[in-house]
Structures are given as structure tokens and as C-alpha cells.
PyMOL CGO cylinders between C-alpha atoms (Angstrom):
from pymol import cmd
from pymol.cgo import CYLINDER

trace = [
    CYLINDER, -20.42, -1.06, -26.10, -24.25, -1.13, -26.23, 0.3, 1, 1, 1, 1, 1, 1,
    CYLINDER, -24.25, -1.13, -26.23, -24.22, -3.98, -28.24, 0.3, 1, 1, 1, 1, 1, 1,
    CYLINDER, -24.22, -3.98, -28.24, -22.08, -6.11, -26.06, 0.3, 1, 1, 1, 1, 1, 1,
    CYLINDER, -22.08, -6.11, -26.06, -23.91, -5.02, -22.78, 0.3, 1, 1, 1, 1, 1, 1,
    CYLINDER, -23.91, -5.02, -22.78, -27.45, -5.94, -24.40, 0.3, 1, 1, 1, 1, 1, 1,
    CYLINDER, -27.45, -5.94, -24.40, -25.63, -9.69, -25.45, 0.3, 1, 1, 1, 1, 1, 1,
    CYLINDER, -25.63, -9.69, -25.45, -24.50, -9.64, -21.94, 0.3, 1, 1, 1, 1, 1, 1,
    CYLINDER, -24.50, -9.64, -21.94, -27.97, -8.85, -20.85, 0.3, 1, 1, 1, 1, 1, 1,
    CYLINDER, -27.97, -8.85, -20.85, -29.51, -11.81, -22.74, 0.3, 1, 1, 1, 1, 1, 1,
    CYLINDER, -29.51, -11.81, -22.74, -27.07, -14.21, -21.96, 0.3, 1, 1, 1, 1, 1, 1,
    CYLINDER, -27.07, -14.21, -21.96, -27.61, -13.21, -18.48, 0.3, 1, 1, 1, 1, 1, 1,
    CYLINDER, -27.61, -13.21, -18.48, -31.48, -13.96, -18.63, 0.3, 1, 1, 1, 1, 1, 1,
    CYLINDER, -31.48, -13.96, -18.63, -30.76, -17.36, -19.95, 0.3, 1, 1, 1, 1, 1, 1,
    CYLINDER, -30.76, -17.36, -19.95, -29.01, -18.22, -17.37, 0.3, 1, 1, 1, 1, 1, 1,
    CYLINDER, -29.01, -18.22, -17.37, -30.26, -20.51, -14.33, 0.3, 1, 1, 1, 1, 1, 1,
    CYLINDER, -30.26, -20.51, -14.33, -31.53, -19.24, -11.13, 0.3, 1, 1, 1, 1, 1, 1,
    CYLINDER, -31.53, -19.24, -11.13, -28.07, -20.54, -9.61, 0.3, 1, 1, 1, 1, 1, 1,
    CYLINDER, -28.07, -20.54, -9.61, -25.62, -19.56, -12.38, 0.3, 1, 1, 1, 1, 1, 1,
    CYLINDER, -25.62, -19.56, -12.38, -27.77, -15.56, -12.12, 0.3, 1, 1, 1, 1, 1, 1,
    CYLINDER, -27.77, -15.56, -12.12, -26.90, -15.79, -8.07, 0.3, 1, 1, 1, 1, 1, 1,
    CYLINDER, -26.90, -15.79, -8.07, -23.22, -16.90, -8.03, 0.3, 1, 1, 1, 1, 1, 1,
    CYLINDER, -23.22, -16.90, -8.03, -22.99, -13.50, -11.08, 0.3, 1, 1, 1, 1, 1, 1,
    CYLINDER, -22.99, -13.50, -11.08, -24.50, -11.57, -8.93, 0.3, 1, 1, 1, 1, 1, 1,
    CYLINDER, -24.50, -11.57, -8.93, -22.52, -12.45, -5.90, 0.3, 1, 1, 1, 1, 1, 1,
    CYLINDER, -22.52, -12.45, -5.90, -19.36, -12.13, -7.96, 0.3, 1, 1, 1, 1, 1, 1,
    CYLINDER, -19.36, -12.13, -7.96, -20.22, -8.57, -9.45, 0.3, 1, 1, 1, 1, 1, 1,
    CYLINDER, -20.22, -8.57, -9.45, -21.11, -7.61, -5.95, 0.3, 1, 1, 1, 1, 1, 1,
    CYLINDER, -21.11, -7.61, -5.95, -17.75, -8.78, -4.78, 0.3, 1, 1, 1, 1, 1, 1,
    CYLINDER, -17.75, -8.78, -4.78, -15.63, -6.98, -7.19, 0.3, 1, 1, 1, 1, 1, 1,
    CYLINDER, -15.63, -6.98, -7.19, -17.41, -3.86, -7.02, 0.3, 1, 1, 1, 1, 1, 1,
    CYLINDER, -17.41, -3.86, -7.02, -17.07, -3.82, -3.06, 0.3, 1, 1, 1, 1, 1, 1,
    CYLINDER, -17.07, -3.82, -3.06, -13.04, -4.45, -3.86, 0.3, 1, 1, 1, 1, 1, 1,
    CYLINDER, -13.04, -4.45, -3.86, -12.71, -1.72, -6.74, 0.3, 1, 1, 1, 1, 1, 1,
    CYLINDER, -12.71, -1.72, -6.74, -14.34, 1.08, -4.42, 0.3, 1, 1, 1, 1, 1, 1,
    CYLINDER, -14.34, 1.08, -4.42, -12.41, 2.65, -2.04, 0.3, 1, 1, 1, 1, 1, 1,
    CYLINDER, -12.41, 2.65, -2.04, -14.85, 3.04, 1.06, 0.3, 1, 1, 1, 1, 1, 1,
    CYLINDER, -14.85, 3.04, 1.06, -16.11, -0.82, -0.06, 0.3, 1, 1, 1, 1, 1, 1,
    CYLINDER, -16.11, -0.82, -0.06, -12.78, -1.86, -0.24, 0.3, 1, 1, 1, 1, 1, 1,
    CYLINDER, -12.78, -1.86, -0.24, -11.46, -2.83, 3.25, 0.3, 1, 1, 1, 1, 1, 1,
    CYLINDER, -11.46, -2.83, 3.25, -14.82, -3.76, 5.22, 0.3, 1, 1, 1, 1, 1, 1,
    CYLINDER, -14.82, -3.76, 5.22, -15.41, -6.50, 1.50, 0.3, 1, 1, 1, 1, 1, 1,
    CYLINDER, -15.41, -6.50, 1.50, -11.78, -7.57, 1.95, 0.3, 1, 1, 1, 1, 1, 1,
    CYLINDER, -11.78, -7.57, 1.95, -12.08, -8.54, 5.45, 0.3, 1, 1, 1, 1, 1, 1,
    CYLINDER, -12.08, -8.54, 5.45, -15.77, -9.87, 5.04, 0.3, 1, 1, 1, 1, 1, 1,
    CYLINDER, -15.77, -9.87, 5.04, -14.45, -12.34, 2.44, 0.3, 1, 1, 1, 1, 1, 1,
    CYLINDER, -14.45, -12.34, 2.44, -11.77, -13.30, 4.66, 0.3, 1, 1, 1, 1, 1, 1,
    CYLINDER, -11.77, -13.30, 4.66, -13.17, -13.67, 7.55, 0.3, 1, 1, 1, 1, 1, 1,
    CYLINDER, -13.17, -13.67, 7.55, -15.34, -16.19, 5.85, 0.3, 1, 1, 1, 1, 1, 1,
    CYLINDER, -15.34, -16.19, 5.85, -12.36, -18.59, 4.90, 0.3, 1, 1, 1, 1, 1, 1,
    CYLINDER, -12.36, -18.59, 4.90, -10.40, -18.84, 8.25, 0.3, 1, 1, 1, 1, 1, 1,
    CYLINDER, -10.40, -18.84, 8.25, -8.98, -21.96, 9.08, 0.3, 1, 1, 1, 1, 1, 1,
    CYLINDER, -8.98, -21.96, 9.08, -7.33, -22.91, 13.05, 0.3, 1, 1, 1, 1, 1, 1,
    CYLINDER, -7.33, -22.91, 13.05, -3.75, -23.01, 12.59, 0.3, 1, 1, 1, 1, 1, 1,
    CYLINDER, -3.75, -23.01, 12.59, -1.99, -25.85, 11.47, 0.3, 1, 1, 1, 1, 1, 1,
    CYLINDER, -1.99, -25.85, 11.47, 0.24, -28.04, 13.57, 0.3, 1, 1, 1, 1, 1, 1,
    CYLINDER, 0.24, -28.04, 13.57, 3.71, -26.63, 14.39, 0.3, 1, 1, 1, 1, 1, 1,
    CYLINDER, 3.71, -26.63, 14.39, 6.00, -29.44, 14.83, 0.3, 1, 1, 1, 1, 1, 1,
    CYLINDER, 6.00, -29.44, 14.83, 8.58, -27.66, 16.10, 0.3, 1, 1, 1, 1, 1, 1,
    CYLINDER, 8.58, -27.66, 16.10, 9.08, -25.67, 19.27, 0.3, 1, 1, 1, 1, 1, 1,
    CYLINDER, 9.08, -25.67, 19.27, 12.03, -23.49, 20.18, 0.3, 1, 1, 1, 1, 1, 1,
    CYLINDER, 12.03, -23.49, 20.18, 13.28, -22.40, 23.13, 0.3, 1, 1, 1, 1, 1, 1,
    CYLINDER, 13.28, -22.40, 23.13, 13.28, -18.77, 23.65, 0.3, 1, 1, 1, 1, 1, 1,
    CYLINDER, 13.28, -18.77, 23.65, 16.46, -17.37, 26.12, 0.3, 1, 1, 1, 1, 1, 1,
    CYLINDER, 16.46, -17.37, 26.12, 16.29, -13.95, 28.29, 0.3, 1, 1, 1, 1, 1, 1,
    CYLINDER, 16.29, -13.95, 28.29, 17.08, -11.61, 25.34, 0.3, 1, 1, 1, 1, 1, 1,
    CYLINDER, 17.08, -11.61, 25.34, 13.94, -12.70, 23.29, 0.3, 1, 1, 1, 1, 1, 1,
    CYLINDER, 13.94, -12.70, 23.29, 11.88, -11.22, 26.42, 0.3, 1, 1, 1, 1, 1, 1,
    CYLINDER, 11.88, -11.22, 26.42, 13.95, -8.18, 26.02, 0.3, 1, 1, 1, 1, 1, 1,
    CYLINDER, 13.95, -8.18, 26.02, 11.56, -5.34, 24.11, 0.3, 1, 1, 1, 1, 1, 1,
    CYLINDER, 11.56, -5.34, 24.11, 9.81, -2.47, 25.34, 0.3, 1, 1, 1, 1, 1, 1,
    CYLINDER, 9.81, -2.47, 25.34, 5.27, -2.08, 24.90, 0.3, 1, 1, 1, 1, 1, 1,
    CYLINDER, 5.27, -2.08, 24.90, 3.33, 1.17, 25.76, 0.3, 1, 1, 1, 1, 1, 1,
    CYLINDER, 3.33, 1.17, 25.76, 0.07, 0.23, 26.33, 0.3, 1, 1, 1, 1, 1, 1,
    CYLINDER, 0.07, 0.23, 26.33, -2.77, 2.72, 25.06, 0.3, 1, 1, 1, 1, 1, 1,
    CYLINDER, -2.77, 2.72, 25.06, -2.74, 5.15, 27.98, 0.3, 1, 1, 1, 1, 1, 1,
    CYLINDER, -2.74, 5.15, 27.98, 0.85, 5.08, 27.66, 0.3, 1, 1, 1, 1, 1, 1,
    CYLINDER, 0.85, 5.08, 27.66, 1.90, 3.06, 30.37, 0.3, 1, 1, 1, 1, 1, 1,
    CYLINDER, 1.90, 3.06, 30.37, 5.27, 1.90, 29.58, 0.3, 1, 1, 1, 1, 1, 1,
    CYLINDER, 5.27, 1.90, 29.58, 5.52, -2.24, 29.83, 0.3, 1, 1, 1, 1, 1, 1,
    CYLINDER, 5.52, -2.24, 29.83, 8.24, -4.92, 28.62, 0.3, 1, 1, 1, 1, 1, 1,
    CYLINDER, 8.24, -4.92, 28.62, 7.88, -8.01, 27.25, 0.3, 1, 1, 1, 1, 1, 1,
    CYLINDER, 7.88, -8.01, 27.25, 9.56, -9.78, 30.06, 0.3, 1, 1, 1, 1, 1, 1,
    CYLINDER, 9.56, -9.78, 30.06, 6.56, -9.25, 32.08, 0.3, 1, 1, 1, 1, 1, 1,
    CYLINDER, 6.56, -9.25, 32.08, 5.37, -12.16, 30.76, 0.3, 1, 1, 1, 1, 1, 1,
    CYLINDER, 5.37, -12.16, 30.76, 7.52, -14.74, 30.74, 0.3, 1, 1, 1, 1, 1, 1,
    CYLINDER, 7.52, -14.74, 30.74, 6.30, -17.66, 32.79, 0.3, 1, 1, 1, 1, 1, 1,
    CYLINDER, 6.30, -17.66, 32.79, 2.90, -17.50, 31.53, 0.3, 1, 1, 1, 1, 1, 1,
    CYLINDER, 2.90, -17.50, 31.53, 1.46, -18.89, 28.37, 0.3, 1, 1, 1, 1, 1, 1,
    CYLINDER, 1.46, -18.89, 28.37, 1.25, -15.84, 26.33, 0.3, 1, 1, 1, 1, 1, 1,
    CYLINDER, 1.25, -15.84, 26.33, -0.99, -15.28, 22.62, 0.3, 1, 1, 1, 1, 1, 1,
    CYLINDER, -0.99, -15.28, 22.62, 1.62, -12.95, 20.94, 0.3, 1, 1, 1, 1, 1, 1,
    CYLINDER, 1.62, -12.95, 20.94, -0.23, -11.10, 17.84, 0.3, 1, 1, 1, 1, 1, 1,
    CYLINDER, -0.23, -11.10, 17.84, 1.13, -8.48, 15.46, 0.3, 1, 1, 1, 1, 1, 1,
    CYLINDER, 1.13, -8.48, 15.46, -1.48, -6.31, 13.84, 0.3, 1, 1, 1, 1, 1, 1,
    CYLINDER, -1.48, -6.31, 13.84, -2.47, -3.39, 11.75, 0.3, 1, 1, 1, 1, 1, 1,
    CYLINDER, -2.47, -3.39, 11.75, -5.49, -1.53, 11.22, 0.3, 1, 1, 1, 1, 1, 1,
    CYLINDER, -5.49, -1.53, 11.22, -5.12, -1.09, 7.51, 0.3, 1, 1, 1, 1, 1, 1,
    CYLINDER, -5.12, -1.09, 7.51, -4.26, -4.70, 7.07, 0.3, 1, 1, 1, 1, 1, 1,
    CYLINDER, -4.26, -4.70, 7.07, -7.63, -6.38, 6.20, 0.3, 1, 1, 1, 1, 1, 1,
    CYLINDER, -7.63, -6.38, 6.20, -6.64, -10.00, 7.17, 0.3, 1, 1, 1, 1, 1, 1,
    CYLINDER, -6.64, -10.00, 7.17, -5.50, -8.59, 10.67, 0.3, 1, 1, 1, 1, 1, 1,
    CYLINDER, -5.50, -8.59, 10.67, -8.91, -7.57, 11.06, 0.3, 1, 1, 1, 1, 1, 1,
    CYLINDER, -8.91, -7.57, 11.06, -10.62, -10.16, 10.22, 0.3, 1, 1, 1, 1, 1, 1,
    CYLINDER, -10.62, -10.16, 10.22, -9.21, -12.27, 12.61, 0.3, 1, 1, 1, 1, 1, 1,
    CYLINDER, -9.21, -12.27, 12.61, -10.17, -10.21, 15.30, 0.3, 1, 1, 1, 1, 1, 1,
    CYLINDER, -10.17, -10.21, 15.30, -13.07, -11.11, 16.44, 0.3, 1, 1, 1, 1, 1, 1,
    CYLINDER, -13.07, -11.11, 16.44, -11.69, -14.68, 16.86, 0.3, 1, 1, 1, 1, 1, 1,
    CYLINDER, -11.69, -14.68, 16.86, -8.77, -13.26, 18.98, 0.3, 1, 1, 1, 1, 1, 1,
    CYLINDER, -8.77, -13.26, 18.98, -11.54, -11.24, 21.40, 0.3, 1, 1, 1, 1, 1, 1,
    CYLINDER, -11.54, -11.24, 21.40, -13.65, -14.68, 21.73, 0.3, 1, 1, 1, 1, 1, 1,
    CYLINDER, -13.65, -14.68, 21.73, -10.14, -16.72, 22.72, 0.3, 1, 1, 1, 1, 1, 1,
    CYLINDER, -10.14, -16.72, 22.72, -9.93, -13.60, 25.11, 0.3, 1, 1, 1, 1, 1, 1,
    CYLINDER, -9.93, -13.60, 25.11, -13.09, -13.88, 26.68, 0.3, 1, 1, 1, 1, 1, 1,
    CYLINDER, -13.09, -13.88, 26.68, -12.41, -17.03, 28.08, 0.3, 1, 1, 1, 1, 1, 1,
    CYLINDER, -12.41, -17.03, 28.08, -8.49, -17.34, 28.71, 0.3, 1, 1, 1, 1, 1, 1,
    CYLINDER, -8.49, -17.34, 28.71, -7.76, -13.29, 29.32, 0.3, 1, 1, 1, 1, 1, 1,
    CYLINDER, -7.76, -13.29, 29.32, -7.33, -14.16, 33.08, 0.3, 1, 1, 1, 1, 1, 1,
    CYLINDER, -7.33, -14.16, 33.08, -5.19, -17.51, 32.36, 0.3, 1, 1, 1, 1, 1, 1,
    CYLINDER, -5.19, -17.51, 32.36, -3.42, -16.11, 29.59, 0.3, 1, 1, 1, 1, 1, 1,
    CYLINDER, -3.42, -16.11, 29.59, -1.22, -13.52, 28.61, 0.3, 1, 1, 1, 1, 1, 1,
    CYLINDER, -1.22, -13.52, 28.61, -2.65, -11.38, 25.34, 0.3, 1, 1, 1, 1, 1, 1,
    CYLINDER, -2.65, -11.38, 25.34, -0.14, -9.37, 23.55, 0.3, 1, 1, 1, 1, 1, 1,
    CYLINDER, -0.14, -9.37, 23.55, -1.82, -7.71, 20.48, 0.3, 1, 1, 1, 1, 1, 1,
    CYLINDER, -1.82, -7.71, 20.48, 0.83, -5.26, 19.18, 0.3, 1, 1, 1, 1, 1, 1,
    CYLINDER, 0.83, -5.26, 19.18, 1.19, -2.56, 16.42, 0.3, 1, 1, 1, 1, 1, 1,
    CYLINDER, 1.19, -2.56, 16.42, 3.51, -0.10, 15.04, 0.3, 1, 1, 1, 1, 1, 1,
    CYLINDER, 3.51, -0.10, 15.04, 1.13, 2.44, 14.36, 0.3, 1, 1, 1, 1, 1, 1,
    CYLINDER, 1.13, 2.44, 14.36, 0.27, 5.96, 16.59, 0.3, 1, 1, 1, 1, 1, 1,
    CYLINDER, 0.27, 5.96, 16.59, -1.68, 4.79, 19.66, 0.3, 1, 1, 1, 1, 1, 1,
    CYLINDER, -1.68, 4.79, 19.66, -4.77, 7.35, 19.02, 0.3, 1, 1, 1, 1, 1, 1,
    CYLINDER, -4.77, 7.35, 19.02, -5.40, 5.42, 15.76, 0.3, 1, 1, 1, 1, 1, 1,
    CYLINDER, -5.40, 5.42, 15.76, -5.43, 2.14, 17.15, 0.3, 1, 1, 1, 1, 1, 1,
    CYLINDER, -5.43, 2.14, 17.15, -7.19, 3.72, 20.23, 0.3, 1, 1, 1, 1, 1, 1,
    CYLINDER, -7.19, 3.72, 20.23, -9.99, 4.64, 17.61, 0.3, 1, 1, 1, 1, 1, 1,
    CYLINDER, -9.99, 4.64, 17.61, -10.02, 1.23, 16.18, 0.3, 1, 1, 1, 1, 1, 1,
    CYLINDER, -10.02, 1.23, 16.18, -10.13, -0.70, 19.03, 0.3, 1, 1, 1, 1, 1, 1,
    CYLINDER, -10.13, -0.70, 19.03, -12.75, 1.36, 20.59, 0.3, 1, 1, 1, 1, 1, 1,
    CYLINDER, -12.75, 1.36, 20.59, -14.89, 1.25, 17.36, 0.3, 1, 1, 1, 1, 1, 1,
    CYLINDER, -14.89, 1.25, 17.36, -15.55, -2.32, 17.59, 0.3, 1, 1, 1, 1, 1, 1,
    CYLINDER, -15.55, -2.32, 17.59, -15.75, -2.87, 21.35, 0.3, 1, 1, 1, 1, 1, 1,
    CYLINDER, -15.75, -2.87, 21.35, -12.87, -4.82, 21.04, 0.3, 1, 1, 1, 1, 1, 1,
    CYLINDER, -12.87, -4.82, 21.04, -11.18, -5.75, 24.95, 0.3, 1, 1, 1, 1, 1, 1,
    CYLINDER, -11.18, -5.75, 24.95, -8.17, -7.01, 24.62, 0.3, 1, 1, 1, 1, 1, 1,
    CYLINDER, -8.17, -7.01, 24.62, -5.17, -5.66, 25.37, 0.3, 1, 1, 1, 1, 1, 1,
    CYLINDER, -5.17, -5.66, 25.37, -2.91, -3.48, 22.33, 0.3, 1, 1, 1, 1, 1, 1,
    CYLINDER, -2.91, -3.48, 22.33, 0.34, -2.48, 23.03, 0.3, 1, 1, 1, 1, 1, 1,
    CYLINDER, 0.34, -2.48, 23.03, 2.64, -0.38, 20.69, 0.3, 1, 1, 1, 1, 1, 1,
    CYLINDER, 2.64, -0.38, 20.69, 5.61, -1.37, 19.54, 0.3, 1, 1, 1, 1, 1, 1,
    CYLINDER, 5.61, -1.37, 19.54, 8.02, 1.60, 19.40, 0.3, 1, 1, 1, 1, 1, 1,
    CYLINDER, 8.02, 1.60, 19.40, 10.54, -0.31, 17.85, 0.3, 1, 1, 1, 1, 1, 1,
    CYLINDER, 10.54, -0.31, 17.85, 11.90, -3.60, 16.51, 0.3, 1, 1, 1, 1, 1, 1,
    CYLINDER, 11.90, -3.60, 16.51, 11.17, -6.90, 17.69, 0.3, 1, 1, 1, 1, 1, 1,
    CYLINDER, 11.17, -6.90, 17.69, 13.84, -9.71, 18.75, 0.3, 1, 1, 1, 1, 1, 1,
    CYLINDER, 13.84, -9.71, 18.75, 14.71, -11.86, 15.60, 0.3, 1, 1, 1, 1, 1, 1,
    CYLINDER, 14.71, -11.86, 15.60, 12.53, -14.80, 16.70, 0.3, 1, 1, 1, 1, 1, 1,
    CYLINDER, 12.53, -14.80, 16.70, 9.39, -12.79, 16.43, 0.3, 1, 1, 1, 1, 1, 1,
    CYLINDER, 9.39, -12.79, 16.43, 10.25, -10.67, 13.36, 0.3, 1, 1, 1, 1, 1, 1,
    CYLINDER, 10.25, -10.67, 13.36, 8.19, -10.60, 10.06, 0.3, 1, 1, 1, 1, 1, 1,
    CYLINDER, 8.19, -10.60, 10.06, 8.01, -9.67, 6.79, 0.3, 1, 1, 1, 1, 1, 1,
    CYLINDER, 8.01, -9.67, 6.79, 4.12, -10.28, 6.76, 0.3, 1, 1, 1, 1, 1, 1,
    CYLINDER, 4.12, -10.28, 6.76, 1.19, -9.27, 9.21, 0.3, 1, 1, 1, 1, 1, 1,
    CYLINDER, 1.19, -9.27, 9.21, -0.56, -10.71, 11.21, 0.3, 1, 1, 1, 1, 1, 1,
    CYLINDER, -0.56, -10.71, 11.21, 2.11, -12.86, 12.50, 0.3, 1, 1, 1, 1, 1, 1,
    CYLINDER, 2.11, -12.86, 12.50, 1.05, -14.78, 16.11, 0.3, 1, 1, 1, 1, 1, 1,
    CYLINDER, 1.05, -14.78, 16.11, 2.59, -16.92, 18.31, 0.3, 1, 1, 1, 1, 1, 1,
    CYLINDER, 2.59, -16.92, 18.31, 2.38, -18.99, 20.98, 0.3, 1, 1, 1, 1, 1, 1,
    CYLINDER, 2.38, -18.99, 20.98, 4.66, -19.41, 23.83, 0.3, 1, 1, 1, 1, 1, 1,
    CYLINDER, 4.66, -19.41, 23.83, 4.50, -22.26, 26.96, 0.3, 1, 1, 1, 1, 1, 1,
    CYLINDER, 4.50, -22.26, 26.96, 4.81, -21.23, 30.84, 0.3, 1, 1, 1, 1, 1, 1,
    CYLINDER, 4.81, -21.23, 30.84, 8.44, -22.67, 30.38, 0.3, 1, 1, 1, 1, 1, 1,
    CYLINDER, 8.44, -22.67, 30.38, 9.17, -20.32, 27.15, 0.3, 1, 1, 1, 1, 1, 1,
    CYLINDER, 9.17, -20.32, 27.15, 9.00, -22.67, 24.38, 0.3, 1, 1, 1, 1, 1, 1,
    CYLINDER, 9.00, -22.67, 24.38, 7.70, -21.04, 21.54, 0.3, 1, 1, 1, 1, 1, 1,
    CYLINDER, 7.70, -21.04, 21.54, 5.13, -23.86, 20.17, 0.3, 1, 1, 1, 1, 1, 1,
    CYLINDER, 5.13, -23.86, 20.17, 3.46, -22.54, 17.34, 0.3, 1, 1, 1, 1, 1, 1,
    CYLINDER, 3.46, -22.54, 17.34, 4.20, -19.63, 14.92, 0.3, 1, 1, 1, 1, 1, 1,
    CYLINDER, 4.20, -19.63, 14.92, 1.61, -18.53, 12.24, 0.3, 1, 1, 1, 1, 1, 1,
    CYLINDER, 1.61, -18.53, 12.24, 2.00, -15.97, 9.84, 0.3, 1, 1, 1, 1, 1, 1,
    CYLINDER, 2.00, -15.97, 9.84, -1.25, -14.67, 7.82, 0.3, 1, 1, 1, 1, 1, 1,
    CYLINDER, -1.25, -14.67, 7.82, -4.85, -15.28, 9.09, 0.3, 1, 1, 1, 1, 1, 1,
    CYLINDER, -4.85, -15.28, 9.09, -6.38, -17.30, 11.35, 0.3, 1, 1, 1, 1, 1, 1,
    CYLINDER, -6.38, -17.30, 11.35, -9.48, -18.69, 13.17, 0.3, 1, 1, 1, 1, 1, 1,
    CYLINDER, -9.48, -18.69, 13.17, -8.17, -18.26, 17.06, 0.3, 1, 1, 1, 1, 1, 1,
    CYLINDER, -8.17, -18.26, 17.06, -10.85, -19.45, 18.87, 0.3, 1, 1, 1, 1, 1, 1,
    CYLINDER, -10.85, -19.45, 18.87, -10.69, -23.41, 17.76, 0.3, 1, 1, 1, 1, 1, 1,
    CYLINDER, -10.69, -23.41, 17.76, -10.95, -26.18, 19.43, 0.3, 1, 1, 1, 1, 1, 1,
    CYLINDER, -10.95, -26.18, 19.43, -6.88, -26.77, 18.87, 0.3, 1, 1, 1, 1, 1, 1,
    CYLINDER, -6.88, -26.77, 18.87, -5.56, -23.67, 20.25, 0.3, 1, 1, 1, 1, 1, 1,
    CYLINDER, -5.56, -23.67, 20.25, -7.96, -24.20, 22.88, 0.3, 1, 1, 1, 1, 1, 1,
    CYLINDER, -7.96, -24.20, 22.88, -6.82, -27.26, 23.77, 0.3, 1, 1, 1, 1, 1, 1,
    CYLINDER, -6.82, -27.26, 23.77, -2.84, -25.81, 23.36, 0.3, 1, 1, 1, 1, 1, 1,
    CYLINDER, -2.84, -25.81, 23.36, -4.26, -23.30, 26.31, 0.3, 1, 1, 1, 1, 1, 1,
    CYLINDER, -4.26, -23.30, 26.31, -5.51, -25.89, 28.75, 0.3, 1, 1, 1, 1, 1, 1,
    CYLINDER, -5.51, -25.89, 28.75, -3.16, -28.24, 28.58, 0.3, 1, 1, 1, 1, 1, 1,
    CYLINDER, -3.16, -28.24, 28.58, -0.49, -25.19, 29.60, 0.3, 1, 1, 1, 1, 1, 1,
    CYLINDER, -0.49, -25.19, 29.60, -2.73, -23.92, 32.32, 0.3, 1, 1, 1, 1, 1, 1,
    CYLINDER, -2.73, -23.92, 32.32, -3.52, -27.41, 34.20, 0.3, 1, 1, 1, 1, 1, 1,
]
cmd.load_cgo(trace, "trace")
């Protein structure tokens, strides 16, 4: 083992400046996933870093009275349903805390907030106990509303994978679906937002 660390060590020296970075970088990146405490907070960094705005959603459907039709507890346990908003555009996000591209999106869903949380309708939603989102949430000064989901979803909205968001017209079309990570504050979904608000 000495022997091959040492030839490791001199190949490493003969490197270039560049090729000696992008080693470094990559060691730095796998030790951050193999540790525990590194693990999440490297896992979202890296993601984070690649987000894309959602692609184009050809397809719309046309949601009917019973997809409104599920119960929310916000986190002072204020009972709310779904139904409440139908008629508005509404960003529809399913979440975790432990799930590291749910967190890494974010901070893209609280800068779409800032500027559309009094024309739109935010519905970030979890399974888990509301003190541990509570925690979360409050951890990174995060304002958006989180509601709990006690239990399932109507089919249109249900998921193997998280996070899972969608976007739904004043006139309940649902006009774009995206499962796995995103960059929400784009200039598309922006655009998606004003043209429903005007």
C-alpha cells in the first residue's frame, strides 16, 4: 500500500496545474459524499450547481373538482384544503427534507416567491412531522408557505419520485408537470406566471 500511494504521489506531482485542481476537486467531492455529516449539504451543493428551468410541457390537462379534493395543515396546524385554491395559478411542490435535490431547489422556489407570493398560490408540501419541517424551514429563513400532507394525493399529482411540481392555470389546466430538480426562478416559468396573472 505504501508503494502504490508514493507512485500515486509522483504521478500526482507530474501532473499539470489544471489536471492537480480538477484531482483535487474530485477527491474533495467524494470525500464530502462518503461522510455522513458531508454527505447531504455536498449532495445538494453539487446539485444545486446543475439546475436547469423546466422543459416545455406540451401537454396540459384539465383537472375536475375531485383533483382539488385533499386536505393541508399548515405548520401551526391550521387545517386547509386544496380547493382553496382553485381559480388561481398555483406552484404545487412536493418536498422532503432528507431529499437532497428537494433542497437544492429551494432557494429557487423562495426567489419565484418573493416576487409572485401575492399573485400566486405556493403549495410546498411534505409528508413528514410538522416540527421537523418547522426546524428546516426556519433554519434557512425560508418564507414560503409548507403544508403537510396527512395523506395521499389525487392520482394526477401522485409520484413515485420527489420533488415533483406542478403548475396549474386560473382555469385549472394543469400546464406543466416536473418531476426531479429544477431551477424555479427562470425566465420561462416566469413568463408561464405573467401571462396567467394579466
Amino acid at each position: 500500500m505504501k508503494k502504490y500511494l508514493k507512485r500515486q504521489w509522483e504521478q500526482f506531482k507530474k501532473q499539470s496545474l489544471l489536471g492537480k485542481i480538477f484531482d483535487v476537486v474530485i477527491l474533495v467531492i467524494l470525500i464530502g459524499l462518503v461522510f455522513p455529516p458531508t454527505r447531504k449539504p455536498v449532495a445538494s451543493l453539487l446539485i444545486r450547481t446543475t439546475l436547469m428551468a423546466p422543459g416545455k410541457d406540451d401537454h396540459s390537462i384539465k383537472l375536475t373538482n375531485e383533483d382539488y379534493q385533499f386536505g393541508l395543515y399548515d405548520l401551526n396546524g391550521r387545517e386547509h384544503s386544496f380547493a382553496e385554491f382553485k381559480g388561481k395559478p398555483v406552484f404545487f411542490n412536493q418536498w422532503a427534507t432528507w431529499c437532497p435535490p428537494c433542497v437544492a431547489e429551494l432557494p429557487t422556489i423562495q426567489k419565484l416567491y418573493d416576487d409572485y407570493g401575492d399573485k400566486v398560490a405556493f403549495v410546498i408540501a411534505t409528508h413528514e412531522s410538522p416540527a421537523k419541517v418547522k426546524q428546516f424551514i426556519s433554519d434557512n429563513g425560508y418564507t414560503f408557505p409548507v403544508y403537510i400532507v396527512p395523506g395521499q394525493v389525487p392520482g394526477v399529482f401522485q409520484t413515485r419520485s420527489i420533488p415533483a411540481s406542478y403548475i396549474i392555470s386560473p382555469d385549472d389546466k394543469l400546464v406543466l408537470r416536473k418531476k426531479g430538480a429544477a431551477d424555479w426562478n427562470s425566465s420561462r416559468v416566469r413568463k408561464m406566471f405573467d401571462d396567467m396573472i394579466q
